[in-house]
N, C-alpha and C positions, 0 to 999 in steps of 0.2 A: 728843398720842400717838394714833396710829393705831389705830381698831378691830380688837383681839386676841383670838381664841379662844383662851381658857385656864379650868380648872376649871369646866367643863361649860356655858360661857357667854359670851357678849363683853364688853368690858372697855376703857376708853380712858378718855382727858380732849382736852377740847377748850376753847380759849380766844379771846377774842369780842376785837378792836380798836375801839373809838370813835377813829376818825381824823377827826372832825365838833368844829368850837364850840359843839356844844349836847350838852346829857344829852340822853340817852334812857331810853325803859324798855322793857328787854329781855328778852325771853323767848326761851327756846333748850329745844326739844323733839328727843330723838334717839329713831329708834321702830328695832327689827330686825326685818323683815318677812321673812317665807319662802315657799318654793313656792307655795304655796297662796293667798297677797295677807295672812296672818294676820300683824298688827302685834304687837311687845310690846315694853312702854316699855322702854329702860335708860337714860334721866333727864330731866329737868325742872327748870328752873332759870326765875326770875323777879326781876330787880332791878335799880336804874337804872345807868346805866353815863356817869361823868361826863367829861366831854370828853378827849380827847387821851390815856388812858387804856386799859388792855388790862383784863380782867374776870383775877381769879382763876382756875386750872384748875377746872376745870366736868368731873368727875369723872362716870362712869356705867359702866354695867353691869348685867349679870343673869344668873342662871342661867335658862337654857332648854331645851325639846325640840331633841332633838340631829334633824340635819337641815341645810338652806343658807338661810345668811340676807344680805339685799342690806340694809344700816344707811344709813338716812336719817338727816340733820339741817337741821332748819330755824331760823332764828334771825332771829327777828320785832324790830326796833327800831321804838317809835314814839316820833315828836320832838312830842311836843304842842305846844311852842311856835311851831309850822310848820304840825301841822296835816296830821304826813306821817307814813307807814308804810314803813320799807325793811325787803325780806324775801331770804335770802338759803338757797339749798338746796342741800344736798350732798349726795351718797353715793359709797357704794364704788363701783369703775369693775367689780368682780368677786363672785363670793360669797362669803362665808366658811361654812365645813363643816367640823362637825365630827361625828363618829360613834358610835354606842354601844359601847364597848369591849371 
């Protein structure tokens, strides 16, 4: 689910693939960053993710200072048994804004 402004904050789920023959352990950080470069978490999630495999919806959100915010997501897999780090970042292609009413 796409980053949504609603009840005075953004709002989404996001879900991870292991398309790999090995677990990993995965960490998925989503920050909503505004004008200004000021980050603020809406979630955090941490746990291994075992091969061939899609993660649960991975849920986040916050209420915020009203204002335009560009939502990062980064989601760090590391394959210990390899010895390897794959990192993968997103964001919105636009702001999202919403106003004091």
């Amino acid at each position: 689910e796409s980053p949504q402004v609603r009840d005075q904050g953004i709002w989404g789920k996001v879900e991870v693939d292991n398309q790999t023959e090995k677990p990993f352990d995965l960490t998925v950080i989503i920050l909503a960053v505004n004008d200004t470069g000021k980050a603020f978490a809406l979630g955090y999630q941490h746990f291994t993710l075992t091969p061939q495999k899609q993660s649960p919806p991975i849920p986040f959100g916050a209420t915020l200072p009203f204002g335009n915010y560009v939502v990062h997501l980064d989601a760090i897999a590391e394959v210990a048994s390899i010895n390897t780090i794959h990192r993968v970042h997103l964001q919105t292609t636009g702001k999202l804004t919403f106003k004091q009413p």
